[in-house]
N, C-alpha and C positions, 0 to 999 in steps of 0.2 A: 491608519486613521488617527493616533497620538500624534505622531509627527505633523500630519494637517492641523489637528488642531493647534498646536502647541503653533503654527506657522501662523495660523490665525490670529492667536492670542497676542502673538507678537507683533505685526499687524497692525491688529486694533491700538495697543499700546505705542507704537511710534507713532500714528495717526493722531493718539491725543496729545501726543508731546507735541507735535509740528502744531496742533489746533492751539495749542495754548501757548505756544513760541507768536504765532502772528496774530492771536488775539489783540486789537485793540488794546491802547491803556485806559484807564479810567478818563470818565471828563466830567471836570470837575464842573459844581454846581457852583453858583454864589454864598452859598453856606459854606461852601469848604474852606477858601481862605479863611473866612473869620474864625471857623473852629480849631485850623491850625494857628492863630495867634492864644486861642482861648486857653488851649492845652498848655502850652510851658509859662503860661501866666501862672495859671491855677494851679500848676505843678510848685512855681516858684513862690507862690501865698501861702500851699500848705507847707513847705520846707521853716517858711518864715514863721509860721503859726506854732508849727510844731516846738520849735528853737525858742519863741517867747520877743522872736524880736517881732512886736507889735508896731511899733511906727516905721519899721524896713515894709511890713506889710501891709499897711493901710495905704502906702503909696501906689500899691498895686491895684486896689481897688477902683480908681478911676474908669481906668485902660478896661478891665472888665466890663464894670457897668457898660460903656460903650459898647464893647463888643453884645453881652447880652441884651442892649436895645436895639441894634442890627439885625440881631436874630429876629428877637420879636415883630420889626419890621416886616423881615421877608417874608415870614409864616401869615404877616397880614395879608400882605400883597399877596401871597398864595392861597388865601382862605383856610388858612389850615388853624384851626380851632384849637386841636389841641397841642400842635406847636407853639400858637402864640400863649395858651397855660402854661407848658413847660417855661417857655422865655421870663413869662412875669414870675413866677415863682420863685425860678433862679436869680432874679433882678432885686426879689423880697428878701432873698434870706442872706441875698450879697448885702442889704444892708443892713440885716442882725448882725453877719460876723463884723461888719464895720464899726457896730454899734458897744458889738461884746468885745471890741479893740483898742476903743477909743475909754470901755469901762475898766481894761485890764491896767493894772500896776506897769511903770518900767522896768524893764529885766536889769536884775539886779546883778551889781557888779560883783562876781565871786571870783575863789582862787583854787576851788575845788571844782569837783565836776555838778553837784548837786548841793548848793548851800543850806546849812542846817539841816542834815539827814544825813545819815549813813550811804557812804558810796557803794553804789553795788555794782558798780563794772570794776571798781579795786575789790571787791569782796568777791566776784565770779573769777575773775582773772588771775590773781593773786594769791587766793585759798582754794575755792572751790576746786576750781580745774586741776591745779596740780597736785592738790589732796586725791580727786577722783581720778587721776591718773596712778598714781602711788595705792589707791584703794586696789583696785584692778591687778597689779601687780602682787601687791600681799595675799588677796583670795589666789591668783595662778601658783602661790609658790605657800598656802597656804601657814602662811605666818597670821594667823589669825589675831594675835594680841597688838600688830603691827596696823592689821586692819582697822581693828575700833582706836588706836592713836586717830589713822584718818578720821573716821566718823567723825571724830569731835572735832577736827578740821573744819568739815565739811558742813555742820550741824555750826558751827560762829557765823560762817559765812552766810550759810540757808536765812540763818536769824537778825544776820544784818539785811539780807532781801526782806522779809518781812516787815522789819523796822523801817523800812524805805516805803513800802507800799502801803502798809500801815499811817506814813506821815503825808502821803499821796492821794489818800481814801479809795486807793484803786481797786475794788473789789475782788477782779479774777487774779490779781497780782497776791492780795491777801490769801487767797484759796488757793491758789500753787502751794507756796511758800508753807502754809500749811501740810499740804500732801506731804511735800517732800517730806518735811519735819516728822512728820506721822510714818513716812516709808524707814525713815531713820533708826527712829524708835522699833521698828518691826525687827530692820536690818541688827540691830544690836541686839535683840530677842536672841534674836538667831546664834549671831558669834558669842553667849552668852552659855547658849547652850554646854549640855555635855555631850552631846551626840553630833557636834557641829561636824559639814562635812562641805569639801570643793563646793559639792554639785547644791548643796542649799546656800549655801553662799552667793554662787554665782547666780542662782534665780532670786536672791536678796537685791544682787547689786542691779539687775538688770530692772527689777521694779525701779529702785531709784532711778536708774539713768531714763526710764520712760517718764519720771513723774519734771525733772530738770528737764527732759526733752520740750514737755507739756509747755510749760514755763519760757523755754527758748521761741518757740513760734509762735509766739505771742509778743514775747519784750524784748528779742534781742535780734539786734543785725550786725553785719561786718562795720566799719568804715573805709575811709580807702584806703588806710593800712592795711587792712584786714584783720584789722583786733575787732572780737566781738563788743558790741557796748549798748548801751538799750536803745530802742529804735526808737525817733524821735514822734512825739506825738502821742506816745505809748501810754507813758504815765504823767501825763503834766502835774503840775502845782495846782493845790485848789484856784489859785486866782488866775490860773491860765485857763483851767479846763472849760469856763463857758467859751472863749475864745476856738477852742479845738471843737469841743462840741458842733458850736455854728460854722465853723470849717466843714467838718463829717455831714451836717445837714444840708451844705450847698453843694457838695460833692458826690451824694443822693442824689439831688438833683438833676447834677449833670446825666448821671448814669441813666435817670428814667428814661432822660430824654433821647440820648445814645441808644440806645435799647429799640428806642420806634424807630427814629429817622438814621441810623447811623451803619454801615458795615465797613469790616477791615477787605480791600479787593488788592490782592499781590503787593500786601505790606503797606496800605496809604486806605485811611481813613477817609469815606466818600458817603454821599447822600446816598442812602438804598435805594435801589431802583425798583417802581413800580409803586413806592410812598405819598407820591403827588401825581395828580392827574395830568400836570406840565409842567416844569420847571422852565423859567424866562432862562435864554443861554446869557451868557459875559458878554 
């Protein structure tokens, strides 16, 4: 009777591979072309946003508009109420970020990575990282006095992040940088002691490395070198951040709308089916 079943099972399972090898491919709706232009526009505005080059991305705003009056169009012609809201909203806040684009300063010409503030991809890279490397090693081979050298490595660097997010007004950037600072202070508590040992150490360091973790998935990404350095958009300049802001609210947007009318079917984004009561064919 295993054997039966287990032949069954197998069975079933090649039967849905074959169903799903000569499945139909997707067919696309008249919304689809324009969403596959909308996407690497919008992709390429917030890159622009993020970075500060404001008139590279206000050139892109045309092409949009277009496209989200097309939309609005179709959702007419289809009676669909709340598509043509999604369309005009997107249409409204495309012209806030145009507006908070045309308000923003031009980016200014530096030789640093972050003019007038403390670098903090020289302060992660530089300090941090190979200080908390060299920490790591001094707890495994318990050189303790070796340890708190790092700290205070580690403890310049934390405080030039601070000083960055602090000149940023970034709030969850300030409350990291804090933690860490605060797990620091613990951390030396510790190796201070006279009872100090591997194993309190090593649950010292492992606080820190969670609290810079915290901090990492929020502000920092690769580039295509693959050096960590802060993810753009993350922490702008006060006179960027309305600019990004109304970025993040047309991007909102997009997502509501995505959300009704939108599914991913074997890797290609297509009108959901069963969302209109007929879609006109091409």
């Amino acid at each position: 009777m295993r054997q039966v079943a287990i032949y069954a099972g197998v069975l079933t399972m090649v039967g849905a591979i074959i169903a799903t090898a000569q499945a139909p491919p997707p067919v696309e709706s008249p919304l689809d072309p324009i969403m596959k232009r909308i996407g690497p526009t919008s992709g390429k505005l917030f890159d622009l946003v993020a970075v500060g080059e404001n008139a590279d991305a206000r050139t892109r705003i045309p092409e949009l508009r277009k496209d989200f009056s097309e939309v609005e169009a179709l959702f007419t012609t289809w009676k669909q109420q709340q598509g043509v809201k999604f369309a005009k909203d997107a249409l409204a806040r495309l012209e806030a970020l145009d507006t908070a684009l045309a308000a923003a300063p031009p980016k200014p010409t530096v030789t640093g990575t972050y003019t007038g503030t403390a670098d903090v991809d020289a302060a992660m890279r530089e300090r941090v990282s190979p200080a908390a490397a060299a920490l790591g090693k001094a707890i495994a081979s318990m050189q303790f006095p070796e340890a708190k050298t790092q700290i205070s490595v580690i403890r310049a660097g934390i405080t030039d992040a601070l000083t960055f997010f602090t000149s940023r007004q970034v709030d969850e950037g300030i409350e990291r940088a804090q933690d860490a600072l605060a797990r620091l202070d613990a951390f030396e508590t510790v190796l201070a002691s006279s009872d100090v040992t591997e194993p309190k150490a090593l649950v010292a360091n492992r606080s820190l490395a969670e609290a810079c973790q915290a901090c990492h998935n929020t502000f920092r990404t690769r580039d295509e070198g693959g050096k960590f350095v802060l993810r753009p958009g993350a922490a702008p300049p006060p006179s960027q951040a309305p600019s990004v802001e109304a970025m993040r609210s047309l991007n909102s947007a997009c997502v509501a709308c995505h959300t009704v009318y939108r599914v991913n079917q074997r890797g290609v984004w297509m009108l959901k089916a069963g969302v209109l009561p007929s879609v006109p064919s091409n």
